[in-house]
C-alpha positions in Angstrom: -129.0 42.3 -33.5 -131.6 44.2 -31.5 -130.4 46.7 -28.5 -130.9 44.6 -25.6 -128.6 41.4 -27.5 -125.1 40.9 -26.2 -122.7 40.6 -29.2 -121.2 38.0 -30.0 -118.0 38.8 -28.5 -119.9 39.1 -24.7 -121.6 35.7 -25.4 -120.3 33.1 -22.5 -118.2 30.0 -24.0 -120.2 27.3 -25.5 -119.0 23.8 -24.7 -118.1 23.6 -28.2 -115.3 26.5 -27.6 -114.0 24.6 -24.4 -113.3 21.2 -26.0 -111.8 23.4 -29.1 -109.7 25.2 -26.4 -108.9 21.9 -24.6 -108.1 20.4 -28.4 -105.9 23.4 -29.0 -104.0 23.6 -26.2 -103.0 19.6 -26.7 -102.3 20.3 -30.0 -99.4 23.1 -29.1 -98.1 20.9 -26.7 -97.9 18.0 -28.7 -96.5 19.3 -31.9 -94.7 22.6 -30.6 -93.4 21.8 -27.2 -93.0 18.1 -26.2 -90.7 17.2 -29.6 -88.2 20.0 -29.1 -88.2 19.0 -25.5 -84.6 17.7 -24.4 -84.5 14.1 -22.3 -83.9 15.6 -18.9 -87.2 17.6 -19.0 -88.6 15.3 -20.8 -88.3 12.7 -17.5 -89.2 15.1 -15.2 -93.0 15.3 -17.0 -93.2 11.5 -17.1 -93.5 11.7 -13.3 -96.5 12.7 -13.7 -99.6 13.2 -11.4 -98.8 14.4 -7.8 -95.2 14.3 -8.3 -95.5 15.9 -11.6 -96.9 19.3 -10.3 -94.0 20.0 -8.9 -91.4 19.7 -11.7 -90.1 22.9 -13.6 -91.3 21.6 -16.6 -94.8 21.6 -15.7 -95.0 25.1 -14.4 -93.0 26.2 -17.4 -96.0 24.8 -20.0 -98.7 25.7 -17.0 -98.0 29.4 -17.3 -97.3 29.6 -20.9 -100.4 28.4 -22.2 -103.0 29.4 -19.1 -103.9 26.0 -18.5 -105.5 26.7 -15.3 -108.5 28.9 -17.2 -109.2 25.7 -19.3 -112.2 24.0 -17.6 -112.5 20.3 -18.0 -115.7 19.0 -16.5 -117.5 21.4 -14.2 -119.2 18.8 -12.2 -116.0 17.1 -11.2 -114.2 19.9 -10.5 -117.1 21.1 -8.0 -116.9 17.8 -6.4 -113.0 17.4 -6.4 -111.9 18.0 -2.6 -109.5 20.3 -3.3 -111.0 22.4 -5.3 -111.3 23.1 -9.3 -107.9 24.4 -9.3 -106.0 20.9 -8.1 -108.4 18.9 -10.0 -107.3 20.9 -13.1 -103.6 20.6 -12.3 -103.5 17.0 -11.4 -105.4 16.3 -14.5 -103.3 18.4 -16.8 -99.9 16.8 -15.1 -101.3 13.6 -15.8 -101.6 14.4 -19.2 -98.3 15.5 -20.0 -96.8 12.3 -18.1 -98.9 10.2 -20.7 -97.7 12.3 -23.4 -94.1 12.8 -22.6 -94.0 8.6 -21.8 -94.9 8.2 -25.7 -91.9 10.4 -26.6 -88.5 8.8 -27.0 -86.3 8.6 -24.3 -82.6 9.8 -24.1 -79.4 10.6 -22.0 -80.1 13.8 -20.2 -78.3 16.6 -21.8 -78.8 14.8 -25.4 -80.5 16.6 -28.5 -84.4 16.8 -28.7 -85.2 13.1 -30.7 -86.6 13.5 -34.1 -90.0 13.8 -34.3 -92.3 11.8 -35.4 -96.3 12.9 -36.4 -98.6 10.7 -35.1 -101.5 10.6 -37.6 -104.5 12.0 -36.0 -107.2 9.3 -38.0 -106.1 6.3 -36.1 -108.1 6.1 -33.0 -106.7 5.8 -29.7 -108.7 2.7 -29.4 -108.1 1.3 -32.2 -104.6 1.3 -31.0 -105.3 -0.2 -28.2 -107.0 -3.1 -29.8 -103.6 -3.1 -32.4 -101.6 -3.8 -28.8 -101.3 -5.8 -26.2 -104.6 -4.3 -24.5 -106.6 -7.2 -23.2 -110.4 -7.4 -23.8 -110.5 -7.8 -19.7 -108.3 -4.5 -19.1 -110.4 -2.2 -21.6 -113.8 -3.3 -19.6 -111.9 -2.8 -16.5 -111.0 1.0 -17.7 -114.4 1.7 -19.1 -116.5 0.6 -16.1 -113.9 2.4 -13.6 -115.3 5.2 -11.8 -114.4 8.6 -13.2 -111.4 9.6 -10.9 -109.8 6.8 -11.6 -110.1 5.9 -15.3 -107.1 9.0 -16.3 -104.3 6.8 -14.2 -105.6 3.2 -15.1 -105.6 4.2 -18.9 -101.5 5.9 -18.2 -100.9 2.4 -17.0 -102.0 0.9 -20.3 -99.9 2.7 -22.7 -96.9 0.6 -22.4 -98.8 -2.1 -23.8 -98.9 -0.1 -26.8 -96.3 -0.6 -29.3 -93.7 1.9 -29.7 -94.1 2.0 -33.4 -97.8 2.1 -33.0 -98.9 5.6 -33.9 -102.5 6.9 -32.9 -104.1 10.2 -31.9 -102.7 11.9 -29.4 -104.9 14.3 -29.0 -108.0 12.1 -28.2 -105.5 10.1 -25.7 -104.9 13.7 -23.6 -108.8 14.8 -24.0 -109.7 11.3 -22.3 -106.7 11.6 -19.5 -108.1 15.5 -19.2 -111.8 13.9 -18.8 -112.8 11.0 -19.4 -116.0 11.3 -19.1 -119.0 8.8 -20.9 -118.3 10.7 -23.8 -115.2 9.9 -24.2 -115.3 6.8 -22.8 -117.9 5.7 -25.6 -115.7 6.8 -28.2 -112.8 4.7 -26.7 -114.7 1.7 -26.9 -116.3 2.0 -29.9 -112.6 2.4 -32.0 -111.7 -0.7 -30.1 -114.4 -2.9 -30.4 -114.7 -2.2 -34.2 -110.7 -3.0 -34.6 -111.3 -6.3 -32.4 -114.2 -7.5 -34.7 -112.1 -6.1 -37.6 -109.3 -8.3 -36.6 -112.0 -12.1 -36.2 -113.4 -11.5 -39.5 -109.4 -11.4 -40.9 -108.5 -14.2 -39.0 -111.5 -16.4 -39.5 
């Protein structure tokens, strides 16, 4: 390392470190704070979006993990009218409304429900394609325009079996962004499972 090289330490993050900071943070919520969540909470994230910022629960998990220093896609967030700040809280309150509807529900005041890992090497699209997600709603979703693609994919998950377990980490990195990355990887899971599913059947 010669005098004038910053070490590694002073290096600025690499996208790499982002999404593994984006991947983390899902990962703590959704096998650390979501199962031992009771019902009461629990509702108050499945508000979600607008509504959902201003619920306890999501300042609570907000301040405790720093979500606001977790940038999601810079270009969006420069163009959001609010600012990065809002774009990054709507997006993260959307995320825990799609993650908390996929928990079981219970009388408020009841004991967390028993949780349940959901395997991480089932797609989320492949999960889609499993359901009751129609060939017509998936190209809807994927040809959406960015902004609205997070809310249009929340309103697909109840077509999604209960019992059907998938990777929840992919589904809150597409809710966070879904960008054309993650977009392609969406399709690509379900596509394969449709094609998967005519060669069975034929």
């Amino acid at each position: 390392m010669t005098e004038n090289t910053p070490s590694p330490a002073a290096q600025p993050p690499t996208m790499n470190m982002k999404e593994c900071l984006k991947e983390k943070r899902l990962k703590e919520l959704i096998t650390h704070d979501l199962p031992r969540m009771m019902p009461g909470p629990l509702a108050q994230l499945r508000r979600g979006g607008n509504a959902g910022r201003h619920v306890p629960e999501f300042w609570k998990l907000w301040v405790k993990y720093d979500l606001g220093l977790v940038r999601l896609n810079k270009d969006e967030e420069a163009r959001y009218p609010e600012g990065s700040a809002a774009f990054r809280k709507h997006a993260w309150a959307l995320a825990l409304q799609a993650l908390a509807s996929l928990r079981p529900k219970g009388q408020p005041g009841a004991a967390p429900a028993k949780f349940t890992q959901h395997p991480s090497e089932i797609p989320l699209g492949k999960a889609m394609a499993l359901g009751k997600v129609s060939n017509l709603r998936m190209s809807r979703l994927l040809s959406a325009p960015y902004g609205k693609r997070a809310e249009m994919m929340l309103r697909l998950l109840p077509l999604i079996s209960q019992d059907q377990k998938f990777n929840l980490v992919e589904l809150g990195l597409f809710i966070l962004n879904p960008d054309q990355k993650a977009s392609e990887k969406l399709a690509e899971s379900y596509y394969y499972t449709l094609e998967q599913i005519e060669k069975a059947s034929s």
